[in-house]
N, CA, C and O atoms as a GROMACS GRO file, in nm:
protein
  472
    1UNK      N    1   5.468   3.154  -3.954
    1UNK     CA    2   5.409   3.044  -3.881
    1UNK      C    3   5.379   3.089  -3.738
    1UNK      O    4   5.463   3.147  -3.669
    2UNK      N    5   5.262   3.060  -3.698
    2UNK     CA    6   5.228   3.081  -3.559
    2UNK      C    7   5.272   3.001  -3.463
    2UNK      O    8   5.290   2.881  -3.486
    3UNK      N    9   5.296   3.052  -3.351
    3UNK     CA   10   5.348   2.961  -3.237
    3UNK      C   11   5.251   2.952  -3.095
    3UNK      O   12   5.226   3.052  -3.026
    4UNK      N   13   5.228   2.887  -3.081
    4UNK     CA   14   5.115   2.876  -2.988
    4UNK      C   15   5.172   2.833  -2.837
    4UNK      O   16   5.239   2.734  -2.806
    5UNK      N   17   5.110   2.969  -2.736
    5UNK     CA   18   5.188   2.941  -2.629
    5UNK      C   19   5.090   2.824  -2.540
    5UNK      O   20   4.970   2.847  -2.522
    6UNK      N   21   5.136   2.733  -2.502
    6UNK     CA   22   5.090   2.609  -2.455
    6UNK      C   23   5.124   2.609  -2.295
    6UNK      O   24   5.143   2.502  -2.236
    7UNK      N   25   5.130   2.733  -2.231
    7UNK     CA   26   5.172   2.746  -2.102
    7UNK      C   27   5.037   2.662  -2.021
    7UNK      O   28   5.053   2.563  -1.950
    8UNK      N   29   4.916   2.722  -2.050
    8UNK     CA   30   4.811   2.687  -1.992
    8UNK      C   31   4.784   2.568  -2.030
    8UNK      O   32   4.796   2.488  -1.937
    9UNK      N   33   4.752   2.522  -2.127
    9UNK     CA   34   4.693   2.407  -2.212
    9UNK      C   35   4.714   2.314  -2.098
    9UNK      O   36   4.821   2.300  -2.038
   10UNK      N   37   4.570   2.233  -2.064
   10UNK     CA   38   4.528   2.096  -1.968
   10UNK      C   39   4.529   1.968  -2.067
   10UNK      O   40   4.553   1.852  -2.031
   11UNK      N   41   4.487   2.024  -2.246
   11UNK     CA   42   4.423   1.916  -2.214
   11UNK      C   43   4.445   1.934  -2.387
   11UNK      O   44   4.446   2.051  -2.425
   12UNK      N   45   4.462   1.820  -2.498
   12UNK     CA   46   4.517   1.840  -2.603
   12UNK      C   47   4.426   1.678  -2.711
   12UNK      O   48   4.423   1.556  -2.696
   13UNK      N   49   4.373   1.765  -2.801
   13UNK     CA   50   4.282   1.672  -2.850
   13UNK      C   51   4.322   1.656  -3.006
   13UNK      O   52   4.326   1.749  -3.085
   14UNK      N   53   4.351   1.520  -3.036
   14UNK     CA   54   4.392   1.476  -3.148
   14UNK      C   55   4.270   1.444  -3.239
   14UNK      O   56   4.216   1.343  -3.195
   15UNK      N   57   4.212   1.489  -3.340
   15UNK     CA   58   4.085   1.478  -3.424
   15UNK      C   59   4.174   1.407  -3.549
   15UNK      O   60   4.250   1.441  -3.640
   16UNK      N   61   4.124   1.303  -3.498
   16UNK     CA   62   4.191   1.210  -3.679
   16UNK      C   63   4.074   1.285  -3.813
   16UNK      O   64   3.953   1.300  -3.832
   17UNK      N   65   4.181   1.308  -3.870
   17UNK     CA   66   4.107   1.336  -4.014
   17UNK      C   67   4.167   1.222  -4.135
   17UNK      O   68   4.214   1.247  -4.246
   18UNK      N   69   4.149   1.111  -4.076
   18UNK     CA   70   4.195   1.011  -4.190
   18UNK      C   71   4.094   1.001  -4.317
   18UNK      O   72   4.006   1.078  -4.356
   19UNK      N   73   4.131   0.905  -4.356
   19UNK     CA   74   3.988   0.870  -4.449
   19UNK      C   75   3.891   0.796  -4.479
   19UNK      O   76   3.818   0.780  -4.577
   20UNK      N   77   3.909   0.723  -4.306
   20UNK     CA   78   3.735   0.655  -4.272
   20UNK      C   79   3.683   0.772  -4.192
   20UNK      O   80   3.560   0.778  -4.182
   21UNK      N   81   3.753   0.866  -4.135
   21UNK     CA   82   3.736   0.965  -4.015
   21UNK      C   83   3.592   1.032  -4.103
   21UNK      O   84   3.469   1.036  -4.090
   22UNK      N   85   3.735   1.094  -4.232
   22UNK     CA   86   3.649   1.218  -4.334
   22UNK      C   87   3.522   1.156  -4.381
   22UNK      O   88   3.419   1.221  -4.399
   23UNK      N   89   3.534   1.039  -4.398
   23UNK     CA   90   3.425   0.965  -4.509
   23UNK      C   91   3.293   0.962  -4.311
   23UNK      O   92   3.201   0.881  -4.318
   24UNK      N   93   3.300   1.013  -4.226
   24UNK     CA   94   3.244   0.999  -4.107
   24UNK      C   95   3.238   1.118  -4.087
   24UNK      O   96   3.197   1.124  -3.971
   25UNK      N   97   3.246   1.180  -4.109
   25UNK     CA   98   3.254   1.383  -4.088
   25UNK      C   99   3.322   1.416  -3.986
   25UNK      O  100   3.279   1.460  -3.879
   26UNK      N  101   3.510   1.380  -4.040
   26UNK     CA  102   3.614   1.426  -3.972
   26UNK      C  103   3.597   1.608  -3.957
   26UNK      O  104   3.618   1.677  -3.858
   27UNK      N  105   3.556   1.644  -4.085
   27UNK     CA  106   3.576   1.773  -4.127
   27UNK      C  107   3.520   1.819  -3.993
   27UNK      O  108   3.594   1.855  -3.901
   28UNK      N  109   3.353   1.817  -3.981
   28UNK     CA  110   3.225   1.842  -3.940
   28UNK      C  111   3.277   1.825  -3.808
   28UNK      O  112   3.248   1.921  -3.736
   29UNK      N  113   3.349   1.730  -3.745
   29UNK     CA  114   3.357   1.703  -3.614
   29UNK      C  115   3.492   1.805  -3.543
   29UNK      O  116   3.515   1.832  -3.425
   30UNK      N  117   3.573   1.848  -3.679
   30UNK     CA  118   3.697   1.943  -3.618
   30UNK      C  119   3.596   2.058  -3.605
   30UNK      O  120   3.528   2.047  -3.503
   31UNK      N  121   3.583   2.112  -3.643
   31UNK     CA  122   3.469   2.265  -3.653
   31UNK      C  123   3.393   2.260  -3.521
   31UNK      O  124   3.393   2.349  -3.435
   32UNK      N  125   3.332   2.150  -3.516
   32UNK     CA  126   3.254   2.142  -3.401
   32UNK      C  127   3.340   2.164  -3.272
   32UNK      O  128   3.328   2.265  -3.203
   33UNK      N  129   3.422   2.067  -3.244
   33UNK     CA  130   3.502   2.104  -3.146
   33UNK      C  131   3.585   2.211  -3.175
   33UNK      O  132   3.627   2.259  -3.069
   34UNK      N  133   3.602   2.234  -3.214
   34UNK     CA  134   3.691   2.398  -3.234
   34UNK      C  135   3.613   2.482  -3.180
   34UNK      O  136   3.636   2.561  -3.088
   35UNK      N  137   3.488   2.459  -3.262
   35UNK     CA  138   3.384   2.639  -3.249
   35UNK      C  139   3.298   2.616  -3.054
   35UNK      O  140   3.238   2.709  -2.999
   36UNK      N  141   3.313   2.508  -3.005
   36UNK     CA  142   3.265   2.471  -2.881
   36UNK      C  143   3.357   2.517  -2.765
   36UNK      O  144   3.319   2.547  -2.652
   37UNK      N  145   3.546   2.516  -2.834
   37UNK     CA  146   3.619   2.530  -2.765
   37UNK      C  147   3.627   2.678  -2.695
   37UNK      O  148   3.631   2.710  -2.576
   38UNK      N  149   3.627   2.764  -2.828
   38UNK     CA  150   3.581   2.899  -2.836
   38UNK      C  151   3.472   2.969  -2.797
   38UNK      O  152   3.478   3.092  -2.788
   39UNK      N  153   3.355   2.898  -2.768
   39UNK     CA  154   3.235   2.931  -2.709
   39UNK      C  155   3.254   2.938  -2.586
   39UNK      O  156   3.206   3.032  -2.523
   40UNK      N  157   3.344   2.816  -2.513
   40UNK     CA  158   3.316   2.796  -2.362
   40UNK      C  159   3.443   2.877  -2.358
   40UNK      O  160   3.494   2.862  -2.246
   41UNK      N  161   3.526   2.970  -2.446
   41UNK     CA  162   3.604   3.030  -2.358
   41UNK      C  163   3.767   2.974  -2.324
   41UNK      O  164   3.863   3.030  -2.271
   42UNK      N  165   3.748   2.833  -2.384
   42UNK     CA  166   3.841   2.741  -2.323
   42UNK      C  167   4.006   2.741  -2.435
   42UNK      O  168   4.098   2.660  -2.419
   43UNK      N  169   4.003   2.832  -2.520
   43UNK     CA  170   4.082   2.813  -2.642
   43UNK      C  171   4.275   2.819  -2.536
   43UNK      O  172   4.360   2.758  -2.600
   44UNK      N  173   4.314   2.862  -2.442
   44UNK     CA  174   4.375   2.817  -2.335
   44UNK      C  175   4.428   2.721  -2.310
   44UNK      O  176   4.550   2.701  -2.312
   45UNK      N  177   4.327   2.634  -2.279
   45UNK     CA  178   4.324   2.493  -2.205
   45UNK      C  179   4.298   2.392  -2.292
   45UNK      O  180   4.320   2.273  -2.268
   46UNK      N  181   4.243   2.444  -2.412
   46UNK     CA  182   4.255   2.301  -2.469
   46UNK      C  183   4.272   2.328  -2.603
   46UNK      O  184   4.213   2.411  -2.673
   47UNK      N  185   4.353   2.254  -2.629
   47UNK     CA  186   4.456   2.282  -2.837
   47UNK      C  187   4.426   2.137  -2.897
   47UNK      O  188   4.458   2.033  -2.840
   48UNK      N  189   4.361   2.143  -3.018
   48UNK     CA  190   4.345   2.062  -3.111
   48UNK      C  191   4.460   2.094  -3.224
   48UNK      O  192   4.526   2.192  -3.260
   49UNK      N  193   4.444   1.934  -3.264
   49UNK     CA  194   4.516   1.911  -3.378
   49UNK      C  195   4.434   1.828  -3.435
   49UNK      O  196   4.336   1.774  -3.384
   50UNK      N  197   4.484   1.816  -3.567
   50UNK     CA  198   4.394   1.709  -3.668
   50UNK      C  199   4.479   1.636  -3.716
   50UNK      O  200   4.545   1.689  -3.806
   51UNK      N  201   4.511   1.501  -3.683
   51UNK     CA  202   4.606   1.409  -3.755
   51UNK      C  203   4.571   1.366  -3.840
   51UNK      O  204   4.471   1.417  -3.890
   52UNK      N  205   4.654   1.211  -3.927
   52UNK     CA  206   4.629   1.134  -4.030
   52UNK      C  207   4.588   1.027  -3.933
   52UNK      O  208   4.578   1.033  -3.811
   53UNK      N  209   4.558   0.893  -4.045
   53UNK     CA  210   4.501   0.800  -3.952
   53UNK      C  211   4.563   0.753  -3.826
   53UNK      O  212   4.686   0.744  -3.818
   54UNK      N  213   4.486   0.724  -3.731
   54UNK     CA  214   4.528   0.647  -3.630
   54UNK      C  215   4.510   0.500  -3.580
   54UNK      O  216   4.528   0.441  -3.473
   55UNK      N  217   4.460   0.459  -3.730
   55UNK     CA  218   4.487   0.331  -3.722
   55UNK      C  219   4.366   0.285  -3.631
   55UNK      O  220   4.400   0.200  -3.550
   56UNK      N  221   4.253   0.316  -3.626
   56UNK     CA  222   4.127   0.250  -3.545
   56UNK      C  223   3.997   0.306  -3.623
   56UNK      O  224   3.904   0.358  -3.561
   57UNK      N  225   3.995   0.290  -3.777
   57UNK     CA  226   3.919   0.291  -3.898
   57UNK      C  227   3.772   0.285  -3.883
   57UNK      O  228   3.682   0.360  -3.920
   58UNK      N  229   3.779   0.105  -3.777
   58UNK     CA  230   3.639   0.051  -3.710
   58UNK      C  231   3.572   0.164  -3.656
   58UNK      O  232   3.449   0.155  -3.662
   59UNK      N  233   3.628   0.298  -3.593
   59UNK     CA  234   3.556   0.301  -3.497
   59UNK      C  235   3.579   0.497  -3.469
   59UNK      O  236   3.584   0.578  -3.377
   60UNK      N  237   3.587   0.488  -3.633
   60UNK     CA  238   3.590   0.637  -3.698
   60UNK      C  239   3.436   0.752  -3.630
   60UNK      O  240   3.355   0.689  -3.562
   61UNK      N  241   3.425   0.807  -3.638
   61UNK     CA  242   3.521   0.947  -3.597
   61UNK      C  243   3.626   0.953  -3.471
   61UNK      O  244   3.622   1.045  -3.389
   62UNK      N  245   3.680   0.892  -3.467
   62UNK     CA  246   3.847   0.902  -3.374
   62UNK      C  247   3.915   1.026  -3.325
   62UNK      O  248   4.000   1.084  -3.393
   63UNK      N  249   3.866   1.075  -3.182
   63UNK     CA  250   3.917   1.134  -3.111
   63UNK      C  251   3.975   1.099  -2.983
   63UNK      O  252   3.915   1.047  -2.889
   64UNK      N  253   4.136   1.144  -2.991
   64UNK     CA  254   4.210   1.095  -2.856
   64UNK      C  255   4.235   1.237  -2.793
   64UNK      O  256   4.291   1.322  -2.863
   65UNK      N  257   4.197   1.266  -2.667
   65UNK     CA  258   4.241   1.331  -2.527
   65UNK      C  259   4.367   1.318  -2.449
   65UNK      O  260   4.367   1.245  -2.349
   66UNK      N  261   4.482   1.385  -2.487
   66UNK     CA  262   4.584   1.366  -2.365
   66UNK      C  263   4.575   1.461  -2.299
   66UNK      O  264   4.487   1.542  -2.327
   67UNK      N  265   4.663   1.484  -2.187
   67UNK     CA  266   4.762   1.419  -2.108
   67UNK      C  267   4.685   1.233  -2.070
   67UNK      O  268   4.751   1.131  -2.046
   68UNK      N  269   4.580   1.242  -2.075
   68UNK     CA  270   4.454   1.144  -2.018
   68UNK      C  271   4.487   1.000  -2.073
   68UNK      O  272   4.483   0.901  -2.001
   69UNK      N  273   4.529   0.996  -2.247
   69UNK     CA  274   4.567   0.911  -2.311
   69UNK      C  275   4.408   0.816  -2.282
   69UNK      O  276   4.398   0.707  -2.225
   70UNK      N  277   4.284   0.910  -2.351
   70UNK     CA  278   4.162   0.843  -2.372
   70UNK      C  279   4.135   0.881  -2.523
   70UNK      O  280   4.126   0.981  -2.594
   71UNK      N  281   4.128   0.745  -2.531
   71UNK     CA  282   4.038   0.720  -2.701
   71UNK      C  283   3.912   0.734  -2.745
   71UNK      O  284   3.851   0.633  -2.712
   72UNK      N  285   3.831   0.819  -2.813
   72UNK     CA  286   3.759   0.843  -2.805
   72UNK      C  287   3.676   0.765  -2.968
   72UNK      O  288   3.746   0.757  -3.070
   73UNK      N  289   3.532   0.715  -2.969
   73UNK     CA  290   3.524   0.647  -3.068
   73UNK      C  291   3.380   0.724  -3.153
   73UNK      O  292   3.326   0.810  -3.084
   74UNK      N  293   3.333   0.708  -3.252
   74UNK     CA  294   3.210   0.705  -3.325
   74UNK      C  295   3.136   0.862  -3.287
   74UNK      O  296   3.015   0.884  -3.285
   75UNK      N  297   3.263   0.975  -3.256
   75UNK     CA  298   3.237   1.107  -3.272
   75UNK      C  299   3.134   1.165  -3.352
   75UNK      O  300   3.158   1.171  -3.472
   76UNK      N  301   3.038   1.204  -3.316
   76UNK     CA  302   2.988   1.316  -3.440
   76UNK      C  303   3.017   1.491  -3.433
   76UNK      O  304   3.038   1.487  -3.312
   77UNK      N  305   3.026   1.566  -3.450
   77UNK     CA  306   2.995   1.701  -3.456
   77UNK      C  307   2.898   1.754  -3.285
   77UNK      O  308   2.931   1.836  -3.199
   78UNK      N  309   2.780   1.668  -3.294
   78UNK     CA  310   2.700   1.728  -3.136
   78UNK      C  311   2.783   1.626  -3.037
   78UNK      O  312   2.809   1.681  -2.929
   79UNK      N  313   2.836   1.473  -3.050
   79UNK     CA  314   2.923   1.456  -2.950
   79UNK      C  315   3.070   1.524  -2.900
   79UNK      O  316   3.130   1.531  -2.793
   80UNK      N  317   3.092   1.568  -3.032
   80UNK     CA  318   3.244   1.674  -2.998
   80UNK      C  319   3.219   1.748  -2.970
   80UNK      O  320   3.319   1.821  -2.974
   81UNK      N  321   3.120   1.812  -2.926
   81UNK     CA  322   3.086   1.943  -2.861
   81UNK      C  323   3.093   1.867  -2.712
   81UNK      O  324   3.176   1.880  -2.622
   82UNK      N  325   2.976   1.785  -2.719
   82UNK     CA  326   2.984   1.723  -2.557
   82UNK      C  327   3.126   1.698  -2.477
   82UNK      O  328   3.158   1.726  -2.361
   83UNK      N  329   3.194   1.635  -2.580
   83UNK     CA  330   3.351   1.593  -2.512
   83UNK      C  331   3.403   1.702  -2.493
   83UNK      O  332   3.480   1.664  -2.405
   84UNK      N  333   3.427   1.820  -2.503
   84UNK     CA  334   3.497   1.956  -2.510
   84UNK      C  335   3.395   2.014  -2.396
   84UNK      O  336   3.412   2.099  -2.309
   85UNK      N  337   3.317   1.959  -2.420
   85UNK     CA  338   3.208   2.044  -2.258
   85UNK      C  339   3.248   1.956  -2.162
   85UNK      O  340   3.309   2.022  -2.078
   86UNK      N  341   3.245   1.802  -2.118
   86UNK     CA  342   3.294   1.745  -2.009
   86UNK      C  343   3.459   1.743  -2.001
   86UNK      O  344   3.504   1.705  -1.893
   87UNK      N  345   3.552   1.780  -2.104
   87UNK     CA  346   3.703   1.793  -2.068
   87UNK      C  347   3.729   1.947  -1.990
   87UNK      O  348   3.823   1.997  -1.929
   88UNK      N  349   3.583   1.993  -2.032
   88UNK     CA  350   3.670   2.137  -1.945
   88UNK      C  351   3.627   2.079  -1.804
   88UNK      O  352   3.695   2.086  -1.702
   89UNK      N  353   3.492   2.016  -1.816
   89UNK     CA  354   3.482   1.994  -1.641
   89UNK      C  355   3.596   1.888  -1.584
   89UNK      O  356   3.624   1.865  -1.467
   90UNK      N  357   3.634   1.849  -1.665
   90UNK     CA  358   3.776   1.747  -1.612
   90UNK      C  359   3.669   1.592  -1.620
   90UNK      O  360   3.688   1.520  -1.522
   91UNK      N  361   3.615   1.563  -1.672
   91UNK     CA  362   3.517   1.440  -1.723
   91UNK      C  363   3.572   1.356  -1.838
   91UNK      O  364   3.689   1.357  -1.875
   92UNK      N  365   3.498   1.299  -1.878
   92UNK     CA  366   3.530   1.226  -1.989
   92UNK      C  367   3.395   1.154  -2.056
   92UNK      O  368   3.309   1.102  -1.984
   93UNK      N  369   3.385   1.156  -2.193
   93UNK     CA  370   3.271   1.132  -2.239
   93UNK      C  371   3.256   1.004  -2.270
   93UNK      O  372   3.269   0.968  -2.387
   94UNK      N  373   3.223   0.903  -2.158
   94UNK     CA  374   3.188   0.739  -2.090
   94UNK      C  375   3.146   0.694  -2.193
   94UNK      O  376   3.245   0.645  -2.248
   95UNK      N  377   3.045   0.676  -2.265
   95UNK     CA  378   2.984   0.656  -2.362
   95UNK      C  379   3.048   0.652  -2.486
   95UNK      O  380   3.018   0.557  -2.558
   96UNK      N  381   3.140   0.744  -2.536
   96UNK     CA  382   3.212   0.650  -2.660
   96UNK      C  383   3.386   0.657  -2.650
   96UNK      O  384   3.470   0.692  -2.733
   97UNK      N  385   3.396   0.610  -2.518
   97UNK     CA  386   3.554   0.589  -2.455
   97UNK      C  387   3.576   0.437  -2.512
   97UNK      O  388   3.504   0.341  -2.482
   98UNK      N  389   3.701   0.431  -2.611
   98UNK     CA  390   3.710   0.270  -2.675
   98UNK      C  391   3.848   0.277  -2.574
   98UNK      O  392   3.844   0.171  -2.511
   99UNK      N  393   3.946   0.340  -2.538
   99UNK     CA  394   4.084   0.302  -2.452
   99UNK      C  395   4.107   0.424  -2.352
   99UNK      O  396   4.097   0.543  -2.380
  100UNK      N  397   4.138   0.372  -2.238
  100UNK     CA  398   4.226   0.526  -2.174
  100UNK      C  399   4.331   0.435  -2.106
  100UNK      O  400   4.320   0.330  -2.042
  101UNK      N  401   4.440   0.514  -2.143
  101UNK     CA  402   4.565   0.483  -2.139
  101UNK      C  403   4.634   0.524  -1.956
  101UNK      O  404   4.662   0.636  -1.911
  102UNK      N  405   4.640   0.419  -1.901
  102UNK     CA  406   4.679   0.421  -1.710
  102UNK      C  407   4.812   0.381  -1.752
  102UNK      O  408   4.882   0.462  -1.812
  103UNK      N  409   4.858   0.248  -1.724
  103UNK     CA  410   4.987   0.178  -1.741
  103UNK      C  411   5.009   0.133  -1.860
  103UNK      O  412   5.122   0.139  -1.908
  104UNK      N  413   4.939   0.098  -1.904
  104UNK     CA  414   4.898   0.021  -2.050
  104UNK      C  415   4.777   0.040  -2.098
  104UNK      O  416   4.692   0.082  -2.020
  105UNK      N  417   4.748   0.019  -2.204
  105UNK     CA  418   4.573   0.039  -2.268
  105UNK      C  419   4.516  -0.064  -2.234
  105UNK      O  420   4.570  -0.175  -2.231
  106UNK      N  421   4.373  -0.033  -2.199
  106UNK     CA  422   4.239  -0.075  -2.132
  106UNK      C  423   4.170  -0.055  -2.172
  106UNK      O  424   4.126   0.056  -2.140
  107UNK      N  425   4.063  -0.156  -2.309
  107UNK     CA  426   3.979  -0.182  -2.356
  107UNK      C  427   3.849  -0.150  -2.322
  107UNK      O  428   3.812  -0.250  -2.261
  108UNK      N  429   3.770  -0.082  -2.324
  108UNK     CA  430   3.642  -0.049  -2.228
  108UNK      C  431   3.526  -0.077  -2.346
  108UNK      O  432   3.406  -0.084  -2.317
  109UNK      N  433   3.565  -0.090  -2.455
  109UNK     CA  434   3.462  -0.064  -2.563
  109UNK      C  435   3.420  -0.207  -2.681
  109UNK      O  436   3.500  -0.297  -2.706
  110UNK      N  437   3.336  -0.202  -2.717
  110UNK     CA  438   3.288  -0.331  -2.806
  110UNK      C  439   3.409  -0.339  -2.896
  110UNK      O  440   3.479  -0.440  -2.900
  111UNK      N  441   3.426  -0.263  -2.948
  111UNK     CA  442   3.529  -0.237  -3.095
  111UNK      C  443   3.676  -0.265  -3.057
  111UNK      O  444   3.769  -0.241  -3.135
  112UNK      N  445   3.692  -0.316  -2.933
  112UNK     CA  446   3.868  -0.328  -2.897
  112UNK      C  447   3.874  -0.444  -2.911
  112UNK      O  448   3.938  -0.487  -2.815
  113UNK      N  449   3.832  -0.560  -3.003
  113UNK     CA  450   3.872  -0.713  -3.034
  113UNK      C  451   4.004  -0.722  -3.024
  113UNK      O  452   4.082  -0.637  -3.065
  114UNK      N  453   4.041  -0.853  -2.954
  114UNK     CA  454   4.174  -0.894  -2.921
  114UNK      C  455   4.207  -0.846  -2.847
  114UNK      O  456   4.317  -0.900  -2.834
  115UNK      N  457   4.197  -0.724  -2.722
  115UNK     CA  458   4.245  -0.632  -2.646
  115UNK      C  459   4.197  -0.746  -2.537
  115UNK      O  460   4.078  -0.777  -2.547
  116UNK      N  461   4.266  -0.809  -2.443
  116UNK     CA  462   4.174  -0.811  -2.311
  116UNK      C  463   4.109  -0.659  -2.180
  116UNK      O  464   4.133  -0.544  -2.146
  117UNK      N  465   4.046  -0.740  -2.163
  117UNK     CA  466   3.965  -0.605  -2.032
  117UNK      C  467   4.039  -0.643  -1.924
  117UNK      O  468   4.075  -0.760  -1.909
  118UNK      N  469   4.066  -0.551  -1.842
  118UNK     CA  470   4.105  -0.555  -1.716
  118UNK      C  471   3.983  -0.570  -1.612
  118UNK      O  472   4.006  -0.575  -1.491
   0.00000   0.00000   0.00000
């Protein structure tokens, strides 16, 4: 088993591969960000994982960003490239941000019913 030294690592991206994710091209969207990570050089600073569901089905392809604790919603393959290009600039990809986590979670997105907005 490999052990991955996480000295550097900024920035740690959870790719749900559930099974509204997959049935959304969970697969398609890990690859993408993987092979983007490796392009820019960034394999360092930023470590993916691929979980099981995370329980936000609605709003599949589901990628979360920590330390940041931002939710990321309706991923494709050319947007996971984008998000892996604005996390190295220290950004965040505005456009399909459904929560980022400050004190508590903060709704920013259509798909957070029942959540109030701050």
């Amino acid at each position: 088993m490999t052990t991955w030294n996480l000295q550097d690592t900024r920035c740690h991206l959870l790719i749900c591969n559930g099974g509204s994710c997959m049935k959304r091209h969970g697969e398609e969207v890990t690859q993408a960000i993987r092979e983007e990570i490796a392009k820019l050089g960034a394999d360092k600073r930023i470590h993916t994982t691929r979980t099981r569901c995370n329980g936000r089905c609605v709003d599949a392809c589901v990628v979360i960003a920590y330390p940041e604790g931002v939710w990321y919603k309706d991923i494709t393959p050319e947007t996971g490239r984008e998000l892996v290009r604005k996390h190295v600039e220290g950004q965040k990809l505005e456009e399909h941000l459904v929560y980022s986590f400050h004190q508590h979670f903060v709704a920013s997105g259509a798909s957070a019913e029942g959540i109030p907005k701050e």
